[in-house]
N, C-alpha and C positions, 0 to 999 in steps of 0.2 A: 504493500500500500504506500510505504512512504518513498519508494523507487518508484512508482507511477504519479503520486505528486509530484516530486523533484522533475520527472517527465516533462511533463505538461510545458517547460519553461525551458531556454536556451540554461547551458550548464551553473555559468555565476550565478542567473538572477533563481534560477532551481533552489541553489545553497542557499544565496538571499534571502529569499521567502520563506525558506523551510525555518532556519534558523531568528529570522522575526516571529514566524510563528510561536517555534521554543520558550524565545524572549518573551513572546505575551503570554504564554502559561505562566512564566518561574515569576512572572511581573504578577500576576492575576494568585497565586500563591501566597503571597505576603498585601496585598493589598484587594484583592477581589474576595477572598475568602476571609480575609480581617471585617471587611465589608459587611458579607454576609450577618457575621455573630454583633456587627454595632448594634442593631436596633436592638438587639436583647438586652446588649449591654446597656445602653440606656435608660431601659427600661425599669432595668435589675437596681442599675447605681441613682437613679435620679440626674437633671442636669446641674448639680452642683458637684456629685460626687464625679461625674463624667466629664465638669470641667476641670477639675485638678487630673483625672485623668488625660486627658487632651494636653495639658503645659507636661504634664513627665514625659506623653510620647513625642512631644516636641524638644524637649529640652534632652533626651535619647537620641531624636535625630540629629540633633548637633554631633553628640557622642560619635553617632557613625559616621559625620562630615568630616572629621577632625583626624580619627581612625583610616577610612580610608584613603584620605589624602590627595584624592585625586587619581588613586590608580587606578581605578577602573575606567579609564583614557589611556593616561599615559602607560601602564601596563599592558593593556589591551594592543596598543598601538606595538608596541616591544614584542609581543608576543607574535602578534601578528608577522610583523618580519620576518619574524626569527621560528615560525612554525614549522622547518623540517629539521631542527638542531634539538635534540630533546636534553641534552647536557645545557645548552643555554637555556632552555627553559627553566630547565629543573634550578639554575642559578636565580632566573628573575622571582621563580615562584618563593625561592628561598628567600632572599635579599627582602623580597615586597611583606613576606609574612614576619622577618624580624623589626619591619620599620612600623609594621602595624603594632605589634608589641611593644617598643618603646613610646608611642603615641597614643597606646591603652592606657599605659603608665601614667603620663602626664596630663591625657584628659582626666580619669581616676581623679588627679590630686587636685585640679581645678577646680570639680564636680563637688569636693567637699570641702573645699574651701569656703565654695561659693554657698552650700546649705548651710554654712555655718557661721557666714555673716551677714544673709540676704533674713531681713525681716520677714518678707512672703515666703519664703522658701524655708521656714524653722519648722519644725518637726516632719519635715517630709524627705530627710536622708535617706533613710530607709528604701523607699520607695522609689526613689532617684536613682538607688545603687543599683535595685533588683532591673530595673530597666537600664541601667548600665548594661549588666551581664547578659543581659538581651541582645541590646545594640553591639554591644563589642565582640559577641560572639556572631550574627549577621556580618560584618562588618572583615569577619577575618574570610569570609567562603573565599574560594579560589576562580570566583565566575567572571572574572578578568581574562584566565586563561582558557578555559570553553569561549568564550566572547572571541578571543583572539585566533584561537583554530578556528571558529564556527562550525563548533559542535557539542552543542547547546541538550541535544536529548537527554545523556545520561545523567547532567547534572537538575536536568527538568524533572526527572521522572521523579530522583530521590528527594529533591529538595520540597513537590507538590504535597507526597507521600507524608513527610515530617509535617506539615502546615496543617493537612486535614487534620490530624491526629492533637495538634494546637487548639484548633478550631473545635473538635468534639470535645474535647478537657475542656476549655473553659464554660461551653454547654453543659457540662455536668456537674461542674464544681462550683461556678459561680453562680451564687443562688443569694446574696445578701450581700449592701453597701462593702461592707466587713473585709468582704473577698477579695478587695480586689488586688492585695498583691499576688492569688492566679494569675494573671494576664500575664504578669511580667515574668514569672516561674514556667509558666508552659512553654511559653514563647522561646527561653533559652535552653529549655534542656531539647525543642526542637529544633534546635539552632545548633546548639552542640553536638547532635547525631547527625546532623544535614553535613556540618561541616567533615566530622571526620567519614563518613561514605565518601565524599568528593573529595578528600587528599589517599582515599585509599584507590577510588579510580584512579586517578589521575598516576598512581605509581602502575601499577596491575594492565591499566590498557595503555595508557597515554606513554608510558615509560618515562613519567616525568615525576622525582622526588625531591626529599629535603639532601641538601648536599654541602659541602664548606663553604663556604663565601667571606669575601672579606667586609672589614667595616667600608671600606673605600668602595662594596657594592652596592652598600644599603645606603651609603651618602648619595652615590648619584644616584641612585632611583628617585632618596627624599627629592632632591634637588631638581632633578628633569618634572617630578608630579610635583612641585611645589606650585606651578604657574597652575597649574589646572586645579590644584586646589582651593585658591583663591578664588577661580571665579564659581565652582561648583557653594564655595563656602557663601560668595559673597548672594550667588540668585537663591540660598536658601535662608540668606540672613533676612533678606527683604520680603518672603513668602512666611518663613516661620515667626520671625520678630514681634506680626501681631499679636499672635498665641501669647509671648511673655510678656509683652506691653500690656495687653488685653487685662493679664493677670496682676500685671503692677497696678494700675489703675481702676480697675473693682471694685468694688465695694465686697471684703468677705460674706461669702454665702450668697454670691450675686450668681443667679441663672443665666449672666452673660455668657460665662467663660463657657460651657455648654453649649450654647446655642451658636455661638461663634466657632465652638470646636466642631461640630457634626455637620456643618457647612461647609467648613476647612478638609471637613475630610471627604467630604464628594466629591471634592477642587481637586485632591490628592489623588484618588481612586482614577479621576478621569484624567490626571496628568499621568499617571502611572500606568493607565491605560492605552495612551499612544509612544511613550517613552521607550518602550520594544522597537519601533518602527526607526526612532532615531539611532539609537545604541548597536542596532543591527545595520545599519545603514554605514555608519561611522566604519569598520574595518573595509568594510567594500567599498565606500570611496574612497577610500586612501589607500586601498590597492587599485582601482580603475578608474574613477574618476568620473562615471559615469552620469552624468548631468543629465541625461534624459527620463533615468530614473525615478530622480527626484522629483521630476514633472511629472512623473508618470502617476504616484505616491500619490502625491498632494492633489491630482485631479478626483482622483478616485474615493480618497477617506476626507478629504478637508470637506465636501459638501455633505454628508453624512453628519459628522462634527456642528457645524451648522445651524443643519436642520433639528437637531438633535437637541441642540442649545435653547433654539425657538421655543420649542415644545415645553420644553423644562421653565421656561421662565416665566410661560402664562400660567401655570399649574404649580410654581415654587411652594406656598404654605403650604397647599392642600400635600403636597409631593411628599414633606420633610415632616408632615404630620403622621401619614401614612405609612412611610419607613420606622420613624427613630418616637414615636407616642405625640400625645395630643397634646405634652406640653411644651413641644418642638415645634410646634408653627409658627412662630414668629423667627424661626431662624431660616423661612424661606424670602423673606427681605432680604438678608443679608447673603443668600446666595444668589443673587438675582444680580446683586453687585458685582459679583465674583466670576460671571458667568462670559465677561469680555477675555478671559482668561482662560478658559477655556477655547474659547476660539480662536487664539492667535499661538498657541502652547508649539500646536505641532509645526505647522510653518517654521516658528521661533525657534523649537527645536531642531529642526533640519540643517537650515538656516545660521545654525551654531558649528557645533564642530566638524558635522560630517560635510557640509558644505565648506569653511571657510579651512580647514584643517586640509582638505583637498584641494584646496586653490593657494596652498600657500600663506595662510593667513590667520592661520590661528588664536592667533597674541590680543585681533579685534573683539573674538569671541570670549575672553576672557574682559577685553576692557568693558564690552558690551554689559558685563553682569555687573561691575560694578560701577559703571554708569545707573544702570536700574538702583541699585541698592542707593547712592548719591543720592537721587532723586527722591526714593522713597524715604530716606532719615529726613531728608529738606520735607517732604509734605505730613511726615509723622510733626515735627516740631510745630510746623506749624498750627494741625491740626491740635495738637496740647495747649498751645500758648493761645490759642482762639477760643478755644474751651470747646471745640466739636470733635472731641475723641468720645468717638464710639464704635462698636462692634460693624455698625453700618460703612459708617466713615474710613474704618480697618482696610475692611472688604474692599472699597471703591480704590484705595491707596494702592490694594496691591495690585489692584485691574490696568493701573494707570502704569505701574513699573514694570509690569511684562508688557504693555503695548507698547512702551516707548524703548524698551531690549530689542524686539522683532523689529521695527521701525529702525534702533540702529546696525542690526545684519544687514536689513533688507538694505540700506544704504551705501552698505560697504560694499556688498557684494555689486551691486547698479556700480557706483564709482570704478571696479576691480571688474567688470563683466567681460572685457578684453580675456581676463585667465581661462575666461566656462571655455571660451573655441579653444584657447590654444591648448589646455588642456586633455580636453576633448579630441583635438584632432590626433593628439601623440600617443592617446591611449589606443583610436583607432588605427591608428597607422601602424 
């Protein structure tokens, strides 16, 4: 069956597609199936227990921004080159898993520092660390290097497997506000088996293992994934920051942070939903360059996207009441906000590295995020000092710094259009 899909298509875009697909499972595994179990969760914790829930999975996702540093690019990219040398592999995978370790280390000691002079953040170390050991164990998989062969199944199949079995535990066990350090417990000991299945393929079939390396390997890996961290760190500062703002500025026991959170996570769901498309895109053009592609893409799912958006926006309370309870409708306002962001996501996406990394040009894609986030601190202050910070207002801030990211790819690449032919022509030729 999956030799007669790969058929169907000229040999690259065969891999392509198959290996997107991959990508939208192991995507749809941590985020379509977390998906699934919110509205229970919800339900279970109320929206005030759900919004201290929502600031720890955000303030986790930092954990894992910090952690993986950006290799899941600049790795990806290394690997990809270097995918018929299984000795060099077996160097980056090594080098890349002790840089993530010293950077477990020092998020670790930030993480309690920070519970332990932040007012809002006092008696919720606990609860911090246990989604530490979450994050940081996600955070180590090796899906830099499947991303970089493109071959996405084996690490699809086991990593689905671990998530369902997430997803049934918290169904079983969380049954009262109480509970909820499950979430962060399930989460890592599926994290933990996810991960060692995938270093034990990766030695067994891939003949790629743990080997000697020196510190002068793990430096330049830090060093080459430094640039990409920054801009990975800087588009999550401007997307996640409402979450903690949100949380500074509440009023304790405020049903904002809630209502802001389960809006945030359908943003999340539906970025993480086309995020496969980019990520699989990214090694094959920077092996071919293939700019037709990319038109091809964007003809096909951007209207889809769209239309999809429309739908959701006239039907938002009634939508978010119907998912996540009845005390959840007012948080289809604030997704209605959010919903510009969705529609420029995948373009934007594209349009970032797999485009501008292929033409040369990477370094934009990286300024491009923290222009967004520039932007977004200048319309957060503002919105404090005006006195119109609100959950609404959040929302709209962050709609405004992803259109104006996509708006500056879209510009670089229009100025830089000269590279698509010439590019284009030498890959045909």
């Amino acid at each position: 069956m999956i030799s007669k899909i790969k058929g169907l298509f000229k040999k690259k875009e065969g891999v392509l597609v198959w290996n997107t697909f991959m990508l939208m499972i192991l995507t749809f595994s941590t985020q379509f199936l977390s998906f699934i179990v919110v509205p229970y969760e919800t339900r279970v914790l109320g929206k005030v227990t759900y919004g201290v829930l929502s600031v720890a999975m955000k303030v986790a996702l930092y954990v894992q921004i910090v952690i993986d540093f950006g290799f899941i690019l600049s790795a990806t990219e290394e690997v990809s080159k270097h995918r018929d040398d299984p000795h060099r592999l077996s160097v980056i995978m090594t080098a890349v898993t002790i840089g993530k370790l010293i950077l477990s280390l020092a998020a670790l000691i930030i993480l309690t520092i920070l519970c332990l002079t932040l007012p809002k953040w006092d008696g919720r170390l606990k609860l911090y660390l246990a989604f530490f050991a979450a994050q940081a164990l996600n955070a180590m998989m090796p899906d830099y290097l499947y991303r970089g062969l493109e071959k996405m199944t084996a690490i699809t199949v086991r990593t689905v497997l671990i998530r369902i079995f997430t997803t049934v535990g918290i169904f079983l066990l969380l049954k009262t506000p109480e509970d909820l350090f499950v979430i962060p417990l399930l989460t890592a000991i599926g994290n933990a088996v996810a991960i060692g299945a995938c270093f034990l393929d990766a030695k067994k079939r891939l003949h790629v293992g743990f080997c000697k390396v020196s510190l002068r390997d793990v430096l330049t890996r830090l060093r080459k994934s430094g640039v990409f961290f920054f801009s990975r760190f800087a588009s999550t500062m401007y997307s996640t920051m409402n979450t903690l703002v949100l949380d500074a500025v509440a009023p304790d026991g405020s049903g904002d942070r809630g209502l802001y959170g389960v809006s945030n996570q359908l943003m999340d769901t539906g970025k993480n939903a086309v995020s496969p498309i980019s990520d699989s895109l990214y090694p094959y053009m920077v092996k071919n360059h293939d700019y037709r592609m990319v038109k091809k893409v964007l003809l096909i799912v951007e209207p889809i996207i769209v239309a999809f958006c429309g739908i959701v926006f006239a039907v938002a309370p009634w939508f978010c009441a119907a998912i996540f309870g009845e005390e959840y409708r007012d948080a289809g306002n604030v997704l209605r906000v959010m919903l510009p962001t969705a529609v420029v996501i995948l373009p934007s996406y594209i349009c970032g590295f797999p485009m501008l990394t292929s033409m040369g040009l990477a370094k934009y894609a990286n300024y491009s995020t923290v222009f967004g986030s520039v932007i977004h601190i200048i319309n957060l202050a503002i919105l404090y000092f005006t006195g119109n910070m609100t959950m609404i207002t959040l929302g709209a801030a962050m709609s405004v710094a992803e259109i104006l990211i996509f708006g500056y790819r879209l510009t670089v690449i229009w100025l830089h259009r000269d590279r698509l032919k010439e590019n284009y022509h030498v890959d045909a030729s």
